[in-house]
mmCIF file of the N, C-alpha and C atoms, coordinates in Angstrom:
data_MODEL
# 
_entry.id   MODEL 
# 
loop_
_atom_site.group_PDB 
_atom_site.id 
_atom_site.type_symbol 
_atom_site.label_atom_id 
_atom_site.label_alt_id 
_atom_site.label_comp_id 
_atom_site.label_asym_id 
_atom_site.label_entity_id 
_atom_site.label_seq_id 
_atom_site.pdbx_PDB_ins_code 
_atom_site.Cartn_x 
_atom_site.Cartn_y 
_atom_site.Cartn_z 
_atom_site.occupancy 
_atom_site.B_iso_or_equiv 
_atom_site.pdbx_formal_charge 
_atom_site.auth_seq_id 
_atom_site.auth_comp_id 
_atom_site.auth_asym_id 
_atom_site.auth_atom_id 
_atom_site.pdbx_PDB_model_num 
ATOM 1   N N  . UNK A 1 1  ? 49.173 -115.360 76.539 1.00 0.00 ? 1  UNK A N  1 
ATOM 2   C CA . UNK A 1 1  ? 48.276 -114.837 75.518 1.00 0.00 ? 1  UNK A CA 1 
ATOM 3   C C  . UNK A 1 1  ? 48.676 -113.393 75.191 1.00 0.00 ? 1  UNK A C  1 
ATOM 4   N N  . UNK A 1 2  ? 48.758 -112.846 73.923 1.00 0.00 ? 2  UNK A N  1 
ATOM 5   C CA . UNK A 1 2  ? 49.063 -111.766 73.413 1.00 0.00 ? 2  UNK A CA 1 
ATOM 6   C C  . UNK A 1 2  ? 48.145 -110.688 73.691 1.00 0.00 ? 2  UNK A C  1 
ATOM 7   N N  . UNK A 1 3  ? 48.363 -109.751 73.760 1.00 0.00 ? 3  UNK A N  1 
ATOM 8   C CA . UNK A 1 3  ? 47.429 -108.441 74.057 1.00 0.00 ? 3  UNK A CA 1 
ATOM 9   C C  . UNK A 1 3  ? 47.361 -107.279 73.041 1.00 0.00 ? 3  UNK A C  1 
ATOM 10  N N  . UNK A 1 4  ? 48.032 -107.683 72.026 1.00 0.00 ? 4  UNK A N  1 
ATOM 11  C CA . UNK A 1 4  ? 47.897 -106.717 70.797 1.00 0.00 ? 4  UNK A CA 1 
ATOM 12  C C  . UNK A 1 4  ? 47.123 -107.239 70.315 1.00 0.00 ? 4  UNK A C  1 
ATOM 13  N N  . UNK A 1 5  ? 46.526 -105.733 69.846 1.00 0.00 ? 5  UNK A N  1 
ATOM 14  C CA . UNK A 1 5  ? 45.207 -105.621 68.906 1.00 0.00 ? 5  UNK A CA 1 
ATOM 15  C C  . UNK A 1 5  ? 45.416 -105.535 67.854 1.00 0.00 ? 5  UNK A C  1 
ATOM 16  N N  . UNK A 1 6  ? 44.839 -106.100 66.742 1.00 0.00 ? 6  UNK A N  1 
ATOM 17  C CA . UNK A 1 6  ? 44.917 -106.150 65.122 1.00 0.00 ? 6  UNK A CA 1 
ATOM 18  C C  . UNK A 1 6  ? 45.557 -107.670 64.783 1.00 0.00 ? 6  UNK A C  1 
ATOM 19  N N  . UNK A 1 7  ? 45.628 -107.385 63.220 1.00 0.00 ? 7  UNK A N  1 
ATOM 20  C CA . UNK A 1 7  ? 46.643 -108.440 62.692 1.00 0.00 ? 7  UNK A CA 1 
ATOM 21  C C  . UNK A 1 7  ? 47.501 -107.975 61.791 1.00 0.00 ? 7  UNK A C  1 
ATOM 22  N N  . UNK A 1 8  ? 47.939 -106.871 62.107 1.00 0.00 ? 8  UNK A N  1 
ATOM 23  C CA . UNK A 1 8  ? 49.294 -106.399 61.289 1.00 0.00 ? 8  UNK A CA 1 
ATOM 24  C C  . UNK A 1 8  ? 50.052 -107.304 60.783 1.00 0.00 ? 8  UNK A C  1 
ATOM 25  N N  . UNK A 1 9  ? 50.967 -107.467 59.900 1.00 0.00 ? 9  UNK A N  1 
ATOM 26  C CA . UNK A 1 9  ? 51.871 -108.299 59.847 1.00 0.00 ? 9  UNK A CA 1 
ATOM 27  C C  . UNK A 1 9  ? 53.095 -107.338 59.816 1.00 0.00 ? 9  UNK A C  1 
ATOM 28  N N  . UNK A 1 10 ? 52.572 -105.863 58.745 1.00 0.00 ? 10 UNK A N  1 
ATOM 29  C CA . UNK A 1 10 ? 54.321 -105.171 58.785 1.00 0.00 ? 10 UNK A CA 1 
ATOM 30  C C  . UNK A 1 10 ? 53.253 -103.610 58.880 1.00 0.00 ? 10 UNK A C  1 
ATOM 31  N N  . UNK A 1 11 ? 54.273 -102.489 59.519 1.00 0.00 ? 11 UNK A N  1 
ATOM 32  C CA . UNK A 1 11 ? 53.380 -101.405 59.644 1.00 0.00 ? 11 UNK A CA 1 
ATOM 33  C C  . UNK A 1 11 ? 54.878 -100.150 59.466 1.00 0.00 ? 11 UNK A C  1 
ATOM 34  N N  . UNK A 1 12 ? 54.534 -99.350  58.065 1.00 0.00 ? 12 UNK A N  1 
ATOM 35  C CA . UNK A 1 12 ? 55.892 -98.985  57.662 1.00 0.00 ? 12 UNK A CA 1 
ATOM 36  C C  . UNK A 1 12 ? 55.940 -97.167  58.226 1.00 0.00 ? 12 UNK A C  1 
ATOM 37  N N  . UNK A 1 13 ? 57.356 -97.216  58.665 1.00 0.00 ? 13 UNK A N  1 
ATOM 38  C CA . UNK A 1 13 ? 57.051 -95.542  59.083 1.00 0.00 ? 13 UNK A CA 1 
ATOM 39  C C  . UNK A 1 13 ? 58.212 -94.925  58.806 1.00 0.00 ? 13 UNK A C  1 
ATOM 40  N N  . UNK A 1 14 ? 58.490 -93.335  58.326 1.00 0.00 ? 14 UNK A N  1 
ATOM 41  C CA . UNK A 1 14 ? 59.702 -93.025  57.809 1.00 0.00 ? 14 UNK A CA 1 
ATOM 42  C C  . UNK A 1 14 ? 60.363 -92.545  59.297 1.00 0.00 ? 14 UNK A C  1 
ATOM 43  N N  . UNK A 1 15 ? 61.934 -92.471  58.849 1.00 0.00 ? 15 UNK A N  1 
ATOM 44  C CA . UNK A 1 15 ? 62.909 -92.118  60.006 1.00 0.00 ? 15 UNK A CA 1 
ATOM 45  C C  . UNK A 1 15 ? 62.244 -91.221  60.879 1.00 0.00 ? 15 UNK A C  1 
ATOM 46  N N  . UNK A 1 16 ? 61.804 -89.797  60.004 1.00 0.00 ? 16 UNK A N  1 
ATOM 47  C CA . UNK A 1 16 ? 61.278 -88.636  60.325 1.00 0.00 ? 16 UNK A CA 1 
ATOM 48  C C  . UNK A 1 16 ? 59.707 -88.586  61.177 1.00 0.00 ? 16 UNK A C  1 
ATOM 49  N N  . UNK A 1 17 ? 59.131 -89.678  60.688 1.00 0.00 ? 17 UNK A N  1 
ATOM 50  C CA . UNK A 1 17 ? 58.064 -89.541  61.310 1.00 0.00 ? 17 UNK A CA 1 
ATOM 51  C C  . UNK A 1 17 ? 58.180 -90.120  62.758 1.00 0.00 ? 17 UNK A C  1 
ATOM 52  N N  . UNK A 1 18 ? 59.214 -91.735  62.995 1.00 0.00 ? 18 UNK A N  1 
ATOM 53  C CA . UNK A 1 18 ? 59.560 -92.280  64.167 1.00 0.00 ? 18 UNK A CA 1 
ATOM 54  C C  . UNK A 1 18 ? 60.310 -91.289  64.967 1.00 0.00 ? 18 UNK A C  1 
ATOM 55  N N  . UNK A 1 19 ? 60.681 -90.376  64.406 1.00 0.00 ? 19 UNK A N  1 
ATOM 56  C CA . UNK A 1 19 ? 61.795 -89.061  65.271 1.00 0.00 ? 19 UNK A CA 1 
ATOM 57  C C  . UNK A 1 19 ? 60.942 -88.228  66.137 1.00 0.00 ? 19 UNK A C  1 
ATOM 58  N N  . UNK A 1 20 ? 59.620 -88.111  65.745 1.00 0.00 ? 20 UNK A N  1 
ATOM 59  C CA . UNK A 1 20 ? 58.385 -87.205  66.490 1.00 0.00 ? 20 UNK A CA 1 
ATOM 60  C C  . UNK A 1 20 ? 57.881 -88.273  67.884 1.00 0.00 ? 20 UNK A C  1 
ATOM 61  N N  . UNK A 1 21 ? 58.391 -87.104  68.758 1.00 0.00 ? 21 UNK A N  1 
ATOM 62  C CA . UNK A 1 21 ? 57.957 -87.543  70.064 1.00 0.00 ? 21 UNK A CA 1 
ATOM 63  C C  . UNK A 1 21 ? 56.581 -88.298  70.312 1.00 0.00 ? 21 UNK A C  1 
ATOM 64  N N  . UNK A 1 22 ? 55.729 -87.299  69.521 1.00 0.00 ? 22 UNK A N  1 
ATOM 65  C CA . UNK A 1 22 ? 54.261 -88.231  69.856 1.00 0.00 ? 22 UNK A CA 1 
ATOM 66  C C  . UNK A 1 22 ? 53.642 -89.071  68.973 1.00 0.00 ? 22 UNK A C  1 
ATOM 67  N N  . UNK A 1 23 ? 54.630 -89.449  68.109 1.00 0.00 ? 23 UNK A N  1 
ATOM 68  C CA . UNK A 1 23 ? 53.968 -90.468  67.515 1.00 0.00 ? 23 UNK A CA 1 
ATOM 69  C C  . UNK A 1 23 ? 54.941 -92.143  67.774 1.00 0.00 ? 23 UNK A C  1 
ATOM 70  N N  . UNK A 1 24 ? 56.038 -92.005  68.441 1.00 0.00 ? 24 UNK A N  1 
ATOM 71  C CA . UNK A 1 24 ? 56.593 -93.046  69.148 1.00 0.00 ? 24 UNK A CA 1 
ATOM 72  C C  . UNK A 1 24 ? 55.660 -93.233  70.334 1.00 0.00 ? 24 UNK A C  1 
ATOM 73  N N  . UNK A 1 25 ? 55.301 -92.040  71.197 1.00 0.00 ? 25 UNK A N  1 
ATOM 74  C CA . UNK A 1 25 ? 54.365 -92.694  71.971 1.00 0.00 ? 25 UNK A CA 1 
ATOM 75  C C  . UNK A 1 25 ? 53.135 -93.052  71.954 1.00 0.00 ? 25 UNK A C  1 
ATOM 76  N N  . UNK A 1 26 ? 52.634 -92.852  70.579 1.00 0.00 ? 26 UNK A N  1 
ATOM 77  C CA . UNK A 1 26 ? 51.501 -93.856  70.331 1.00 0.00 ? 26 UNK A CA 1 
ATOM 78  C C  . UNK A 1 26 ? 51.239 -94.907  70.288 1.00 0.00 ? 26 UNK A C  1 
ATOM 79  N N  . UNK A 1 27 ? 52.635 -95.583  70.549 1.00 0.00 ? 27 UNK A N  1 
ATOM 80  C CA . UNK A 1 27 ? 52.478 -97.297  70.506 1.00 0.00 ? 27 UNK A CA 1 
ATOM 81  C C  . UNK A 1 27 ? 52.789 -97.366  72.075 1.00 0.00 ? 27 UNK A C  1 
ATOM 82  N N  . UNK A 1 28 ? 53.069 -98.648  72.590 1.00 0.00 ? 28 UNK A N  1 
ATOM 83  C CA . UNK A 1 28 ? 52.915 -99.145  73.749 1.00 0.00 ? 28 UNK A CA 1 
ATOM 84  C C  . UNK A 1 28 ? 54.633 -100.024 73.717 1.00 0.00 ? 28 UNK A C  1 
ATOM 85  N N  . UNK A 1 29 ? 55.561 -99.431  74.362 1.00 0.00 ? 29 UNK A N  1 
ATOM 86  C CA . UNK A 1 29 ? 56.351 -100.548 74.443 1.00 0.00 ? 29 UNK A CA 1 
ATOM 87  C C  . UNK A 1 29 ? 56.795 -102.111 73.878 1.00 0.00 ? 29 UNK A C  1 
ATOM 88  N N  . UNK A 1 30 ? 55.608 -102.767 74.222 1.00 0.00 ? 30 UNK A N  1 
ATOM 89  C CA . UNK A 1 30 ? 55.914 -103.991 73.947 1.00 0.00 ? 30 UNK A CA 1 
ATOM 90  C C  . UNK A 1 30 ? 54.767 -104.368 72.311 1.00 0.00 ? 30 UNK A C  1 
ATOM 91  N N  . UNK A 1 31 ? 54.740 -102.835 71.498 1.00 0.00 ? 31 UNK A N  1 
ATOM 92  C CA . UNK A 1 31 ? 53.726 -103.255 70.615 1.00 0.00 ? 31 UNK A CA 1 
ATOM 93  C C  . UNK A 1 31 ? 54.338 -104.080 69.276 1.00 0.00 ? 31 UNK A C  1 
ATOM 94  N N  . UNK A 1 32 ? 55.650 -103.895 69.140 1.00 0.00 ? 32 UNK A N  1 
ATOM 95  C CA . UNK A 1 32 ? 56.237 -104.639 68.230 1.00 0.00 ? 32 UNK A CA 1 
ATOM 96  C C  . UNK A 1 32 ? 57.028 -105.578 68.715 1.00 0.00 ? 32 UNK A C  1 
ATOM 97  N N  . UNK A 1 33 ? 57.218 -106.753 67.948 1.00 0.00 ? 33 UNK A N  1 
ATOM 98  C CA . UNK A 1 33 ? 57.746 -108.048 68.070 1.00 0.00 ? 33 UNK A CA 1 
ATOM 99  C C  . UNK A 1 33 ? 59.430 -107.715 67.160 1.00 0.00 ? 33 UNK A C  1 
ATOM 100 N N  . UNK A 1 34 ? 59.497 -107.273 66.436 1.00 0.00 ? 34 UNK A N  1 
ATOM 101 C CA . UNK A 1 34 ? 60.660 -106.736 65.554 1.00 0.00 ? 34 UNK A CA 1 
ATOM 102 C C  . UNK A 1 34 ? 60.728 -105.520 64.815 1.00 0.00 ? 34 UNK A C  1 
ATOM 103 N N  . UNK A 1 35 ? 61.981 -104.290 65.086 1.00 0.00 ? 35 UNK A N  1 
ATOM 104 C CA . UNK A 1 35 ? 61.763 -103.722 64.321 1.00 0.00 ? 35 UNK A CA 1 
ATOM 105 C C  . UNK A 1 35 ? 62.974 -103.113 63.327 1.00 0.00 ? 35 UNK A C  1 
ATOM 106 N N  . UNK A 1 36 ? 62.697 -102.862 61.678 1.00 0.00 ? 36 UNK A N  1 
ATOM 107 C CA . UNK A 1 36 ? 63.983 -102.846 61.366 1.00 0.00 ? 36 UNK A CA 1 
ATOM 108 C C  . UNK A 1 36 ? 63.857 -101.337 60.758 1.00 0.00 ? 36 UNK A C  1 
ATOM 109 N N  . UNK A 1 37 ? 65.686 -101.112 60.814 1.00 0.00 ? 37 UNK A N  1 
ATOM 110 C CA . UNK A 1 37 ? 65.506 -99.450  60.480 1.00 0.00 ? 37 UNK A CA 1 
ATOM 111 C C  . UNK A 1 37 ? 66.331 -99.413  59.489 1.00 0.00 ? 37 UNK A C  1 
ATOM 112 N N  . UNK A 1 38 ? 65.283 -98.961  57.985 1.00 0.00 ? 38 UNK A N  1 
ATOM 113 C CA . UNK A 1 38 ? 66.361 -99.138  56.985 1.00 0.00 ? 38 UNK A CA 1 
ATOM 114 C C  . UNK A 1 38 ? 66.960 -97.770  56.557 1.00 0.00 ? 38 UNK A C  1 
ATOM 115 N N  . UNK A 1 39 ? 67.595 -97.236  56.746 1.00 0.00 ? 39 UNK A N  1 
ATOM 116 C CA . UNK A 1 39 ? 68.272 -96.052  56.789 1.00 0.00 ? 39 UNK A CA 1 
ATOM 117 C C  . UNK A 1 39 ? 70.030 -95.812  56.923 1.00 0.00 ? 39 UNK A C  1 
ATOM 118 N N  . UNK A 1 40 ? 70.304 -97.491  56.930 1.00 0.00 ? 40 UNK A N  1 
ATOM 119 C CA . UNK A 1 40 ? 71.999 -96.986  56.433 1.00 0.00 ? 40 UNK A CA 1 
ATOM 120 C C  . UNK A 1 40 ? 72.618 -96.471  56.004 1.00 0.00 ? 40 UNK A C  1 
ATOM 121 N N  . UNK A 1 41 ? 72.337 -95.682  54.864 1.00 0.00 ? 41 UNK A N  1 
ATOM 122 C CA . UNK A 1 41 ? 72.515 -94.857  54.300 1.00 0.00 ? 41 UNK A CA 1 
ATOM 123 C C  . UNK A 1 41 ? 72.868 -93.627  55.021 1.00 0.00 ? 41 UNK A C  1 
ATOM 124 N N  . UNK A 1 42 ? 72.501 -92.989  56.246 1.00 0.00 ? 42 UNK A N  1 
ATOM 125 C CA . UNK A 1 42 ? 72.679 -92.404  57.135 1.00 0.00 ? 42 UNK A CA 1 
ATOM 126 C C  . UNK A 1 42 ? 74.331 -92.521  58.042 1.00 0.00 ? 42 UNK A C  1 
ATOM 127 N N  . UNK A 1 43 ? 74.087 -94.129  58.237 1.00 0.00 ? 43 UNK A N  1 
ATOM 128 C CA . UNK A 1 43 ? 74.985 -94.308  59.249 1.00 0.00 ? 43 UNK A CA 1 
ATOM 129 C C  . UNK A 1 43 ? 76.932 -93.603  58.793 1.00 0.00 ? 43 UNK A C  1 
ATOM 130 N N  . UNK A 1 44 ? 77.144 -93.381  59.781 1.00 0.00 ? 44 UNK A N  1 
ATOM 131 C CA . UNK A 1 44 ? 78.956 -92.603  59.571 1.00 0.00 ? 44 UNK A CA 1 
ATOM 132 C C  . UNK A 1 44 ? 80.082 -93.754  59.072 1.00 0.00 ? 44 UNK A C  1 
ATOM 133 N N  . UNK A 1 45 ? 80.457 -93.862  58.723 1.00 0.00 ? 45 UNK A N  1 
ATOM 134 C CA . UNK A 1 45 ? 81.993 -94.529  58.474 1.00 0.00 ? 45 UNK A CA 1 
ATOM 135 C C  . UNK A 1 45 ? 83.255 -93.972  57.288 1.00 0.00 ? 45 UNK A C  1 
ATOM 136 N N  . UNK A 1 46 ? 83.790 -94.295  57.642 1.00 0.00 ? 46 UNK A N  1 
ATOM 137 C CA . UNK A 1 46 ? 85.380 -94.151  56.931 1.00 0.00 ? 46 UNK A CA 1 
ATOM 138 C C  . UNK A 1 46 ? 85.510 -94.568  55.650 1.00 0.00 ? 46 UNK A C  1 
ATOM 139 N N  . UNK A 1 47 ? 84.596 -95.720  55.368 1.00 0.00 ? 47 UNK A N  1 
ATOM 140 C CA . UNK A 1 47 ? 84.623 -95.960  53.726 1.00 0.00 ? 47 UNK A CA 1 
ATOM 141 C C  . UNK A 1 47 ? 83.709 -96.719  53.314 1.00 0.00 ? 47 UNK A C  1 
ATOM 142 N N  . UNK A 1 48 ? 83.103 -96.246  52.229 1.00 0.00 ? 48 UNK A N  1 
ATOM 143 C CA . UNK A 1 48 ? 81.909 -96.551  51.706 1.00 0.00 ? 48 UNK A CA 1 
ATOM 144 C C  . UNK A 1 48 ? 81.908 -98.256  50.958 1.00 0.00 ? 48 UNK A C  1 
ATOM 145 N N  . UNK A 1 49 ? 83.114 -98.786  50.755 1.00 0.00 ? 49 UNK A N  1 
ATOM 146 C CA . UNK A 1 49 ? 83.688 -99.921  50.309 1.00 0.00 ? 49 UNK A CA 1 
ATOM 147 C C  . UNK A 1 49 ? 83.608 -101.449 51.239 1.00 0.00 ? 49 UNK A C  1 
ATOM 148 N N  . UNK A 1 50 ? 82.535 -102.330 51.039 1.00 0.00 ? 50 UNK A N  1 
ATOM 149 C CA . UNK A 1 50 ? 82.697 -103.569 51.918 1.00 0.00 ? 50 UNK A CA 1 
ATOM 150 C C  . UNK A 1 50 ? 84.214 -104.287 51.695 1.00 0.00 ? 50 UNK A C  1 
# 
């Protein structure tokens, strides 16, 4: 049986705000089931070309 509270389905947060120490620890470890980080745009590489 699950132990999270609510019925979220999606709960959206920017890079910057997940970067703050105390607001990552406002959740609990196991409070998300999936999480995606859309911010590629960020990531480094050699060429911008698939």
């Amino acid at each position: 049986m699950s132990k999270k509270k609510g019925t979220r389905i999606a709960l959206f947060a920017s890079i910057y705000r997940l970067g703050m120490k105390k607001h990552r620890e406002s959740f609990a470890p196991d409070e998300f089931d999936l999480i995606v980080v859309g911010e590629f745009h960020h990531a480094a590489g050699t060429c911008s070309s698939l």
